[in-house]
PDBQT receptor file of N, H, CA, C and O in Angstrom, charges set to zero:
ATOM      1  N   UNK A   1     -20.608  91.203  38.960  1.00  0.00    +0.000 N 
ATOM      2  CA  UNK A   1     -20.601  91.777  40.282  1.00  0.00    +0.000 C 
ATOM      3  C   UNK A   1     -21.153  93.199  40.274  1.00  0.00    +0.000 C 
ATOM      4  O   UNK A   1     -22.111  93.353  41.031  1.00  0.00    +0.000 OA
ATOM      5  N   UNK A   2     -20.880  93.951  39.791  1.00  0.00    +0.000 N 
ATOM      6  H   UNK A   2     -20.101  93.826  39.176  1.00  0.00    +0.000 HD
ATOM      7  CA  UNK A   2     -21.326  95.186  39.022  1.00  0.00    +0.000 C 
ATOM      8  C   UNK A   2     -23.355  95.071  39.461  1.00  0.00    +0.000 C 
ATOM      9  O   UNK A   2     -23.906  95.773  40.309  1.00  0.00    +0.000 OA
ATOM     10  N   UNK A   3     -23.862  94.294  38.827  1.00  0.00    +0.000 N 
ATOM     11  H   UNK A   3     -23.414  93.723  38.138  1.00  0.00    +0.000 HD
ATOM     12  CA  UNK A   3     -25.100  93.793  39.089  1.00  0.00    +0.000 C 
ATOM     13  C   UNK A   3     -25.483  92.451  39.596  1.00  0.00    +0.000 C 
ATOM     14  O   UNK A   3     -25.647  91.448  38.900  1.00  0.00    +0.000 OA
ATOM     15  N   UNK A   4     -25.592  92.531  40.711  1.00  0.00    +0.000 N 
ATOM     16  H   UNK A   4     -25.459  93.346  41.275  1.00  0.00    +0.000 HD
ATOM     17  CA  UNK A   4     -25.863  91.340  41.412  1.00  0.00    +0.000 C 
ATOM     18  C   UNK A   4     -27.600  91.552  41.522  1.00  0.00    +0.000 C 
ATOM     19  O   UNK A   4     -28.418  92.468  41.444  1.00  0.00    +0.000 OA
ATOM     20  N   UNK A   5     -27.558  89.597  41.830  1.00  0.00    +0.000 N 
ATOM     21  H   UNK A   5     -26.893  88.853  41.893  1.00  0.00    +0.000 HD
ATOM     22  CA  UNK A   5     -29.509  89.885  41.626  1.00  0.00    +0.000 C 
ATOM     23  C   UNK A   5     -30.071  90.042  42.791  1.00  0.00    +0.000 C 
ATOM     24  O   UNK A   5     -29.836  89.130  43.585  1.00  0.00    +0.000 OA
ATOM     25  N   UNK A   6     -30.985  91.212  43.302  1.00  0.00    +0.000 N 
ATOM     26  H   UNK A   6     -31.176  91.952  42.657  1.00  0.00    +0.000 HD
ATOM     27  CA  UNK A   6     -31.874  91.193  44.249  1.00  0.00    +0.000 C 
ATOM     28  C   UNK A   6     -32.515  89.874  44.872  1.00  0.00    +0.000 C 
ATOM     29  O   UNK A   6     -33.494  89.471  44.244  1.00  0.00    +0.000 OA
ATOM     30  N   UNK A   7     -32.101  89.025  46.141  1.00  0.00    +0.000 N 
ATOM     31  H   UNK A   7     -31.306  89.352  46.652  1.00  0.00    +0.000 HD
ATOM     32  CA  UNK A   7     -32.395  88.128  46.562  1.00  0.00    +0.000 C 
ATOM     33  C   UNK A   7     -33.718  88.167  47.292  1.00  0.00    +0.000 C 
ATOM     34  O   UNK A   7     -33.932  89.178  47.961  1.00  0.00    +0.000 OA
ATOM     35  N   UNK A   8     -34.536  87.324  47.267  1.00  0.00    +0.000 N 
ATOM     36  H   UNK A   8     -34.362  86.503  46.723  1.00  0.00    +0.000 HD
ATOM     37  CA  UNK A   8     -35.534  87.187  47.470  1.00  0.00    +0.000 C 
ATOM     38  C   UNK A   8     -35.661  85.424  48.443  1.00  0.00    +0.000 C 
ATOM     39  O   UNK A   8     -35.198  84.388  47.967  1.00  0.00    +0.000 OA
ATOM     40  N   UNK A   9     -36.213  85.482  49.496  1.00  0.00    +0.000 N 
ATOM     41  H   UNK A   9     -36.589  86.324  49.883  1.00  0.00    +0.000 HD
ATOM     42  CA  UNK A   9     -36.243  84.184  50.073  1.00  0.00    +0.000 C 
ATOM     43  C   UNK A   9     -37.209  83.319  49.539  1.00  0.00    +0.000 C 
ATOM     44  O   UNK A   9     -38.365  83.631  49.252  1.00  0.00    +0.000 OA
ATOM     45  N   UNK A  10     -36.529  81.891  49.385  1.00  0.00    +0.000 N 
ATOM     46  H   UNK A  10     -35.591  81.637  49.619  1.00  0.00    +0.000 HD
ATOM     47  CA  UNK A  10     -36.908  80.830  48.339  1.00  0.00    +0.000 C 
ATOM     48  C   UNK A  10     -36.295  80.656  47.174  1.00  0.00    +0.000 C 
ATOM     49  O   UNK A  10     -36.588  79.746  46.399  1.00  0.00    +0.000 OA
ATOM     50  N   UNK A  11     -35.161  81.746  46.912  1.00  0.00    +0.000 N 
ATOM     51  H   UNK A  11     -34.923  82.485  47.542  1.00  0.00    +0.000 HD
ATOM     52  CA  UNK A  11     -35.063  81.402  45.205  1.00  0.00    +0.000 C 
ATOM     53  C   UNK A  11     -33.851  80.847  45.811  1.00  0.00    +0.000 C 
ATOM     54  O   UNK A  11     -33.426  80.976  46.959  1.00  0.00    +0.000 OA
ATOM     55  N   UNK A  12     -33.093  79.813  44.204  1.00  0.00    +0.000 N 
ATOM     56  H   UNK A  12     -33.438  79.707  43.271  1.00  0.00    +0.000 HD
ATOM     57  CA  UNK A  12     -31.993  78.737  44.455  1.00  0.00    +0.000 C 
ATOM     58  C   UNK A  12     -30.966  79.540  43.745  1.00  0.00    +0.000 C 
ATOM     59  O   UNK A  12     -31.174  80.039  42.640  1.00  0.00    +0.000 OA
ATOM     60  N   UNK A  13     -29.771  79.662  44.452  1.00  0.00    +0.000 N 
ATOM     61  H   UNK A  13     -29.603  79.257  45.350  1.00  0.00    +0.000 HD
ATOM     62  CA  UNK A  13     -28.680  80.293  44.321  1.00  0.00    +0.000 C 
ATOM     63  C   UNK A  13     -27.985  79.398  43.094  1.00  0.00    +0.000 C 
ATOM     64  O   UNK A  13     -28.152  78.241  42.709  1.00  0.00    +0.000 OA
ATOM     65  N   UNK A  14     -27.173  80.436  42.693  1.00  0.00    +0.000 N 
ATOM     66  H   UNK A  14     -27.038  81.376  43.007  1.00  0.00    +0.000 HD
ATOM     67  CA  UNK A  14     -25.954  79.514  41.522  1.00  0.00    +0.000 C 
ATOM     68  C   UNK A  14     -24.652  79.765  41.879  1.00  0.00    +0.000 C 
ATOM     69  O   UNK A  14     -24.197  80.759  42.445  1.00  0.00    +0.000 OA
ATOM     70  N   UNK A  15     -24.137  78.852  41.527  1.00  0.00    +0.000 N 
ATOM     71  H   UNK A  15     -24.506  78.044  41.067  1.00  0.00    +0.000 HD
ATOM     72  CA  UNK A  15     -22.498  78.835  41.568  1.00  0.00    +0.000 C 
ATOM     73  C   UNK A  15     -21.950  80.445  41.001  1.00  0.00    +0.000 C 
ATOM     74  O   UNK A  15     -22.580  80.773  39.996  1.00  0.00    +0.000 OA
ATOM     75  N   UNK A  16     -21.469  80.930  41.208  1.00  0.00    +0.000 N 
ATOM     76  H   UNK A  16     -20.957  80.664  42.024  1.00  0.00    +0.000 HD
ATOM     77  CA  UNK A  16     -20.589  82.497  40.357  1.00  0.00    +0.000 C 
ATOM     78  C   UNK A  16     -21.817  83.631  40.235  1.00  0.00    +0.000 C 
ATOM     79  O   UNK A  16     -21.523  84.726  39.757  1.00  0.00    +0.000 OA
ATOM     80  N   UNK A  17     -23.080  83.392  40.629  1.00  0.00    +0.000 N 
ATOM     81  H   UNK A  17     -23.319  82.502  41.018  1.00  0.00    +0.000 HD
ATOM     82  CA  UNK A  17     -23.281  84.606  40.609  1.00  0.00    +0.000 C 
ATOM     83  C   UNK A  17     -23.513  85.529  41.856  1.00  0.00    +0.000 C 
ATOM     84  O   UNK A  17     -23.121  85.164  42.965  1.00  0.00    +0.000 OA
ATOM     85  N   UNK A  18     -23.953  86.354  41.727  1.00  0.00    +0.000 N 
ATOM     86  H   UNK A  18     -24.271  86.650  40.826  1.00  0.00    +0.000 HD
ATOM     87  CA  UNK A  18     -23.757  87.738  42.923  1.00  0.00    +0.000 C 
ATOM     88  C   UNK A  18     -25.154  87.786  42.874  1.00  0.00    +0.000 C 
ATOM     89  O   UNK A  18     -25.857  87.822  41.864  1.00  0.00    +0.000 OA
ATOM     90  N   UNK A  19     -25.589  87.782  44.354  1.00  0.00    +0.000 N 
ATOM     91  H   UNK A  19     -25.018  87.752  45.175  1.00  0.00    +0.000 HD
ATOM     92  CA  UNK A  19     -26.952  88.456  44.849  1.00  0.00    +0.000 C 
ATOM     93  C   UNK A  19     -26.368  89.401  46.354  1.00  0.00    +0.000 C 
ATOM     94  O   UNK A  19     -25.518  89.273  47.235  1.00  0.00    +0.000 OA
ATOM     95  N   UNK A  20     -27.356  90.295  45.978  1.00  0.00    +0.000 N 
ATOM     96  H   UNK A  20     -28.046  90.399  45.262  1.00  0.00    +0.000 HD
ATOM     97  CA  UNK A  20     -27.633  91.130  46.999  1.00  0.00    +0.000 C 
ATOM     98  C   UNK A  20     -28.909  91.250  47.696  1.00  0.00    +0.000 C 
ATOM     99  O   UNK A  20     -29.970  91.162  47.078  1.00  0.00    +0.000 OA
ATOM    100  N   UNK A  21     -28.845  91.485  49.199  1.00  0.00    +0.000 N 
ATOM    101  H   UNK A  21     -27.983  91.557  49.701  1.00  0.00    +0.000 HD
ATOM    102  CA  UNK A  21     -30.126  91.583  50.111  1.00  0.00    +0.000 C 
ATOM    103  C   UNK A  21     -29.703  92.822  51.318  1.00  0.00    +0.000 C 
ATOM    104  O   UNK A  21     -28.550  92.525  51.634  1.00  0.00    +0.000 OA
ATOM    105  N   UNK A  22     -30.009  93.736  51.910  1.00  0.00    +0.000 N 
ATOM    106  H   UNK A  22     -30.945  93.978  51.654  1.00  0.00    +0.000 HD
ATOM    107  CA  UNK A  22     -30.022  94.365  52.657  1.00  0.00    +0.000 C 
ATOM    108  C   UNK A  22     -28.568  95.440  52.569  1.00  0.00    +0.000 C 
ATOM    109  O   UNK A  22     -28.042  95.956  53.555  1.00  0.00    +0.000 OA
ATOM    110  N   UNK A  23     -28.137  95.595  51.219  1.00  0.00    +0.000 N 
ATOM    111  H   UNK A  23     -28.565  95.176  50.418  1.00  0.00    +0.000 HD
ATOM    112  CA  UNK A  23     -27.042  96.496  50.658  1.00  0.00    +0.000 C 
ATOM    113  C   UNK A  23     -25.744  95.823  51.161  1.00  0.00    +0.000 C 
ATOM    114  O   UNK A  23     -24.832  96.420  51.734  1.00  0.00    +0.000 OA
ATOM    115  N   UNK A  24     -25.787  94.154  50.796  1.00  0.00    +0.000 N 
ATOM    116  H   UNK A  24     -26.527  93.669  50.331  1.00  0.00    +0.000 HD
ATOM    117  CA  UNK A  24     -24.666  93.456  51.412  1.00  0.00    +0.000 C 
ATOM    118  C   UNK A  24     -24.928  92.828  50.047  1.00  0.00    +0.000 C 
ATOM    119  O   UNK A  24     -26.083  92.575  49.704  1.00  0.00    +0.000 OA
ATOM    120  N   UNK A  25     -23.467  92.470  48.951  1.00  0.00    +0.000 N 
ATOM    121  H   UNK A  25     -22.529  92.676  49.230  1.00  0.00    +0.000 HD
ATOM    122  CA  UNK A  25     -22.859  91.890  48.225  1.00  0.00    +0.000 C 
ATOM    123  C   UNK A  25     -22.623  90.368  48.742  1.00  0.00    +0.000 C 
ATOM    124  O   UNK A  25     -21.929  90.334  49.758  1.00  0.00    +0.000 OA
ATOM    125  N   UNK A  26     -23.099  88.955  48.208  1.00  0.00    +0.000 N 
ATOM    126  H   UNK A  26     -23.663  88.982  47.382  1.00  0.00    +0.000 HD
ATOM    127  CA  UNK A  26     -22.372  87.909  48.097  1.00  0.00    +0.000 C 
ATOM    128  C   UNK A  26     -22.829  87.287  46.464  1.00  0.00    +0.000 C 
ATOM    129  O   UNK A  26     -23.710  87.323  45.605  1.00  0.00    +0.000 OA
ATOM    130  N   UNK A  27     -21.197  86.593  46.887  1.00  0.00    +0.000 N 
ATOM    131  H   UNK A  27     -20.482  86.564  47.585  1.00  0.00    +0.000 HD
ATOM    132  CA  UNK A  27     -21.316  85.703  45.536  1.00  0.00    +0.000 C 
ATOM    133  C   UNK A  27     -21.192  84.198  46.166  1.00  0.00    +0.000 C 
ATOM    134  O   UNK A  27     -20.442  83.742  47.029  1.00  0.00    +0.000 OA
ATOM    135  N   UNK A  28     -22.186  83.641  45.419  1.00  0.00    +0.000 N 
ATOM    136  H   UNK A  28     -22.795  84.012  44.718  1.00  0.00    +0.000 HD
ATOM    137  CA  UNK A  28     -23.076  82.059  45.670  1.00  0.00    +0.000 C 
ATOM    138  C   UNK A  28     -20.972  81.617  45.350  1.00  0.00    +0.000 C 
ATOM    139  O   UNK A  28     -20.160  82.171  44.608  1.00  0.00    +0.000 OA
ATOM    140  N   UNK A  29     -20.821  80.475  46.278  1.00  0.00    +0.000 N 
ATOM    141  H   UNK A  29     -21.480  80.025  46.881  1.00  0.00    +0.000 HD
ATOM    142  CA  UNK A  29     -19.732  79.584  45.753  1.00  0.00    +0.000 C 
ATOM    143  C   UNK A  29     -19.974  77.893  45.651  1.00  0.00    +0.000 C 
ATOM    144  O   UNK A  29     -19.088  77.083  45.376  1.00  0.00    +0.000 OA
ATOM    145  N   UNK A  30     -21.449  77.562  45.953  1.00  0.00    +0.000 N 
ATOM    146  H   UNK A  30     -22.168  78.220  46.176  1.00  0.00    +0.000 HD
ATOM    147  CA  UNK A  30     -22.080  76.225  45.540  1.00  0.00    +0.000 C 
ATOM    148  C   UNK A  30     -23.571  77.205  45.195  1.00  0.00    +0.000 C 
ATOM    149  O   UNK A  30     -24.187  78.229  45.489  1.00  0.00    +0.000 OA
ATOM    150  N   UNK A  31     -23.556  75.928  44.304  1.00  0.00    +0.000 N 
ATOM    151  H   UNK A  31     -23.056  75.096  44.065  1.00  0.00    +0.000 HD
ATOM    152  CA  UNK A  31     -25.166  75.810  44.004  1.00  0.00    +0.000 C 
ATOM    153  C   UNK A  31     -26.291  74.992  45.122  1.00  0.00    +0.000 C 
ATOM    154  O   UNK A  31     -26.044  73.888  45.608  1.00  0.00    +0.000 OA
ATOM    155  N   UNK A  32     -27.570  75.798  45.403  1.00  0.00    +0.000 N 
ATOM    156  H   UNK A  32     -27.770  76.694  45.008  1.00  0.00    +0.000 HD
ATOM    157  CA  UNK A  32     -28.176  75.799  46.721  1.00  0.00    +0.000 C 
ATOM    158  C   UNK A  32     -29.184  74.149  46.001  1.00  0.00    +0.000 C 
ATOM    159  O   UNK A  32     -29.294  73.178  46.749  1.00  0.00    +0.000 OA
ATOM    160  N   UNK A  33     -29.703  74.112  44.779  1.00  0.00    +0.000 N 
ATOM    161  H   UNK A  33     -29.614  74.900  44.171  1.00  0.00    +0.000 HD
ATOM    162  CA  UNK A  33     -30.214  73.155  44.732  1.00  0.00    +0.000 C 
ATOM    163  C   UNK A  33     -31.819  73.109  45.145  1.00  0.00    +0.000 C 
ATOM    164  O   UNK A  33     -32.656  72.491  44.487  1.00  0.00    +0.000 OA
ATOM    165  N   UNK A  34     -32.013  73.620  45.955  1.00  0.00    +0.000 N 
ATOM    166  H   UNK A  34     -31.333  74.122  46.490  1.00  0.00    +0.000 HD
ATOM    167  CA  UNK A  34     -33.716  74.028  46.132  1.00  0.00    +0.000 C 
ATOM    168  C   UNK A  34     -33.588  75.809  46.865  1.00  0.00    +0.000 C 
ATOM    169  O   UNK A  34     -32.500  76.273  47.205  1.00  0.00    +0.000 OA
ATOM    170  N   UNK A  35     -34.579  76.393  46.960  1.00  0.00    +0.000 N 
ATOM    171  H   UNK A  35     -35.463  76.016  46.684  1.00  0.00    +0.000 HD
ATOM    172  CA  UNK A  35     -34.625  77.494  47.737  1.00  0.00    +0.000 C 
ATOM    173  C   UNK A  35     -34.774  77.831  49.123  1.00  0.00    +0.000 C 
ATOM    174  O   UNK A  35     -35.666  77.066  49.489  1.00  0.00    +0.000 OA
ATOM    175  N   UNK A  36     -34.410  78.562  50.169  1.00  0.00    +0.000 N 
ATOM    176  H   UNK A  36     -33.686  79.184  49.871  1.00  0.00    +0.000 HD
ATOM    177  CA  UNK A  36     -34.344  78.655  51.438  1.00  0.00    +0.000 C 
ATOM    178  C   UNK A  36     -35.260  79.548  51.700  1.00  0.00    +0.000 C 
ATOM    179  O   UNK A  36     -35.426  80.404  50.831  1.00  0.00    +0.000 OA
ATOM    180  N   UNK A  37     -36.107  79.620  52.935  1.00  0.00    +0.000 N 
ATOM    181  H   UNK A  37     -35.973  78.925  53.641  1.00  0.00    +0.000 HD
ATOM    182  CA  UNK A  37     -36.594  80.629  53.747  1.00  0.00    +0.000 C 
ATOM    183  C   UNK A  37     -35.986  81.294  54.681  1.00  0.00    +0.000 C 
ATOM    184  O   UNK A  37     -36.364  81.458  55.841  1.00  0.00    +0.000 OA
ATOM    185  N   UNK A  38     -34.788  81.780  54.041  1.00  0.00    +0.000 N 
ATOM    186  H   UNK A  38     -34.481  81.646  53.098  1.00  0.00    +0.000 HD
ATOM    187  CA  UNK A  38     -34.074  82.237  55.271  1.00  0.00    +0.000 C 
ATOM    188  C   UNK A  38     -33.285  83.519  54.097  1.00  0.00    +0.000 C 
ATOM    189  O   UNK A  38     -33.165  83.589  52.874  1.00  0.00    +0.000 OA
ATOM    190  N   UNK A  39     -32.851  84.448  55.341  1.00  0.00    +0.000 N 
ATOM    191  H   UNK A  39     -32.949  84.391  56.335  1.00  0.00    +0.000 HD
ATOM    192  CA  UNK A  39     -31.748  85.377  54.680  1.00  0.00    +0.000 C 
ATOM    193  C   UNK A  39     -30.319  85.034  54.249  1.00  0.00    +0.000 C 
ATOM    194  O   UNK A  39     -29.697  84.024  54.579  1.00  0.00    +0.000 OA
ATOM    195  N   UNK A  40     -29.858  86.110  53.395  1.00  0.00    +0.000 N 
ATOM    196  H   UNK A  40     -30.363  86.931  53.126  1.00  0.00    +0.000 HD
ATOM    197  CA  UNK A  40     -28.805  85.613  52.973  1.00  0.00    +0.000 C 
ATOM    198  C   UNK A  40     -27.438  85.237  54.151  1.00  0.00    +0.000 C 
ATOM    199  O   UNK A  40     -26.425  84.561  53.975  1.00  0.00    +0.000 OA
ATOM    200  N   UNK A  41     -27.709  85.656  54.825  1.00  0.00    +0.000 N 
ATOM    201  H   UNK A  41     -28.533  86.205  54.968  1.00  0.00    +0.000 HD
ATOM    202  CA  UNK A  41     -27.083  86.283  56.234  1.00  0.00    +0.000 C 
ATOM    203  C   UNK A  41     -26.841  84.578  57.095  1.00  0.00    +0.000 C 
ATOM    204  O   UNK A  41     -25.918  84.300  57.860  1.00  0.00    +0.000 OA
ATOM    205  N   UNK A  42     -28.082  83.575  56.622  1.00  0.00    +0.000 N 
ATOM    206  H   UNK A  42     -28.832  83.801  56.000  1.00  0.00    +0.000 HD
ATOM    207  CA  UNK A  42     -28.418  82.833  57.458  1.00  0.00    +0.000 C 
ATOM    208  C   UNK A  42     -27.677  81.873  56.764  1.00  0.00    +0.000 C 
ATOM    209  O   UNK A  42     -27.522  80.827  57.394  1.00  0.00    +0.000 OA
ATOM    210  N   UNK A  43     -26.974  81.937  55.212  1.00  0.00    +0.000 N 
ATOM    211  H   UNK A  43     -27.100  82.787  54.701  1.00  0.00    +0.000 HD
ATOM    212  CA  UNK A  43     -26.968  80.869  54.411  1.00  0.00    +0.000 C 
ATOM    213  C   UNK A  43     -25.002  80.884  53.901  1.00  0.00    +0.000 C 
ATOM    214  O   UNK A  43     -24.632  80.461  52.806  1.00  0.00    +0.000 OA
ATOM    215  N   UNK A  44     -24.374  81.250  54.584  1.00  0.00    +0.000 N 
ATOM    216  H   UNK A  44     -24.675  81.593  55.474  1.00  0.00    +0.000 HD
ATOM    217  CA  UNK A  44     -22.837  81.668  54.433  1.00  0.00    +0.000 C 
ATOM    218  C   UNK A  44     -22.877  80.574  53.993  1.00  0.00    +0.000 C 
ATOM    219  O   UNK A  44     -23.004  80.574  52.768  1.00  0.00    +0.000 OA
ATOM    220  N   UNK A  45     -22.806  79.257  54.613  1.00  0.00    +0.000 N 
ATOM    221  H   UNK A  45     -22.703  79.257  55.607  1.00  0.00    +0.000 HD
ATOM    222  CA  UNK A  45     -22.167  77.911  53.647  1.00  0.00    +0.000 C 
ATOM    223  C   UNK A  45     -22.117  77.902  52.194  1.00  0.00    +0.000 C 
ATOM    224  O   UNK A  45     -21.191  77.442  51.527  1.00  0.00    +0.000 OA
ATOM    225  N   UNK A  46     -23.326  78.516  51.691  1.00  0.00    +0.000 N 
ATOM    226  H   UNK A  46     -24.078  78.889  52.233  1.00  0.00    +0.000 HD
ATOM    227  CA  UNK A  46     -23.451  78.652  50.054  1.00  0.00    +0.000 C 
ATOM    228  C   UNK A  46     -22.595  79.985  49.625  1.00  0.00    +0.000 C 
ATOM    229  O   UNK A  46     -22.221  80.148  48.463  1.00  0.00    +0.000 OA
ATOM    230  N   UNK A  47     -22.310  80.958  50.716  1.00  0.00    +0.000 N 
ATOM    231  H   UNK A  47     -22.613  80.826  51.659  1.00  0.00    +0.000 HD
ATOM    232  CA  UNK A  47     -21.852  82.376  49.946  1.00  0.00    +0.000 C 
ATOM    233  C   UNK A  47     -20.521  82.658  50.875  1.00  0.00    +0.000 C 
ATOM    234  O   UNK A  47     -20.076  82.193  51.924  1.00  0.00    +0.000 OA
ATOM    235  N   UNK A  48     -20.085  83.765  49.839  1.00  0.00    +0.000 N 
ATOM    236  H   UNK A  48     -20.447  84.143  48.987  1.00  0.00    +0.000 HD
ATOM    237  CA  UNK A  48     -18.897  84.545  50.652  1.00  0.00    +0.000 C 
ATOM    238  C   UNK A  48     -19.221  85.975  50.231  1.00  0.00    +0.000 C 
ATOM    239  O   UNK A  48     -19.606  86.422  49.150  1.00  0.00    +0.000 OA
ATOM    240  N   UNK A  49     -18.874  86.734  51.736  1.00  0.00    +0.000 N 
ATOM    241  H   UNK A  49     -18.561  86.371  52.614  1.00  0.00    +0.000 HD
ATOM    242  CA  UNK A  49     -19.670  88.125  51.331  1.00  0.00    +0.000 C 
ATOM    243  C   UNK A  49     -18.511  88.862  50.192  1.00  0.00    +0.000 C 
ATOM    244  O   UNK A  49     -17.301  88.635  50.173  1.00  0.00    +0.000 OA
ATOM    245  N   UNK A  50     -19.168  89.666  49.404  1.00  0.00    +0.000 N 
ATOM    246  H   UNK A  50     -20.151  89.850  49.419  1.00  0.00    +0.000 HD
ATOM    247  CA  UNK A  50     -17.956  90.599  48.874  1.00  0.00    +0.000 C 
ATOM    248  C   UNK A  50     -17.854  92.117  49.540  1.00  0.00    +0.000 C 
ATOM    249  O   UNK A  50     -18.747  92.900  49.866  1.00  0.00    +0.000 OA
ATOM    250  N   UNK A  51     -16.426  92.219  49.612  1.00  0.00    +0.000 N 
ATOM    251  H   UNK A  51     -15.700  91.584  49.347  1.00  0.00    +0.000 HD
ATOM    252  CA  UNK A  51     -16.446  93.118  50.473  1.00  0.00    +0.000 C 
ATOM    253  C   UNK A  51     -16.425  94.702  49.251  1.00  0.00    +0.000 C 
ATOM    254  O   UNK A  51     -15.910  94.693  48.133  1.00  0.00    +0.000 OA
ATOM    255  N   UNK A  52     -17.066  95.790  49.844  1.00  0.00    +0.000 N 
ATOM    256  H   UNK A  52     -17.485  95.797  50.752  1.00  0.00    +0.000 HD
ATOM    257  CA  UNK A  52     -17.073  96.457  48.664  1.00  0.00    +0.000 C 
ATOM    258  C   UNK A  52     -18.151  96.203  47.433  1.00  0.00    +0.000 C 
ATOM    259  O   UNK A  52     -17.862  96.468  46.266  1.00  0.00    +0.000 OA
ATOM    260  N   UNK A  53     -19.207  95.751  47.763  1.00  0.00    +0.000 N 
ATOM    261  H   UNK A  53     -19.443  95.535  48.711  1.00  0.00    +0.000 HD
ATOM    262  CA  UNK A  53     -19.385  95.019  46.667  1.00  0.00    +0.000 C 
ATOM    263  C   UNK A  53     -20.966  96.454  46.191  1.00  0.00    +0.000 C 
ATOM    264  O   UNK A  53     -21.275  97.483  46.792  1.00  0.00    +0.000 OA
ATOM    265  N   UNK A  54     -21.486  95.907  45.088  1.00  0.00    +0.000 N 
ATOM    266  H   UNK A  54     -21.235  95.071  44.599  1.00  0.00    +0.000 HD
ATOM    267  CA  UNK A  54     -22.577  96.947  45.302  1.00  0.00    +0.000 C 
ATOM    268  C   UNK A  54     -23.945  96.762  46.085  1.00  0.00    +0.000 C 
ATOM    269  O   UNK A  54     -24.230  95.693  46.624  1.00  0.00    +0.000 OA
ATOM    270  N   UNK A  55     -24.426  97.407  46.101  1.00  0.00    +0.000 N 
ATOM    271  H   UNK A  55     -24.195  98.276  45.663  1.00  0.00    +0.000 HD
ATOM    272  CA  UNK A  55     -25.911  97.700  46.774  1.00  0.00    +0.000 C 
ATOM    273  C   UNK A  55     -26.837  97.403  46.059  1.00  0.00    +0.000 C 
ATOM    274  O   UNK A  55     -27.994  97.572  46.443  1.00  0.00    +0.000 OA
TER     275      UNK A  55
């Protein structure tokens, strides 16, 4: 959590790890399975934000 990965639209999320997009923290809680064109913002079913989390 400490380092979460810079999200980028299209890439496929994983189970437990942390990406960040627009200085908002989530951690993936399914695996996405292919990649989205959309923000992270757009994709909650796969994430839960962390609150506090880093930038």
């Amino acid at each position: 959590m400490e380092d979460p990965i810079p999200y980028n639209n299209n890439m496929e999320l994983e189970k437990g790890k942390y990406y960040t997009q627009y200085g908002v923290t989530y951690k993936c809680v399914t695996d996405s399975i292919v990649g989205y064109d959309a923000d992270l913002t757009e994709l909650l079913s796969l994430l839960e934000k962390v609150e506090g989390g880093a930038a």
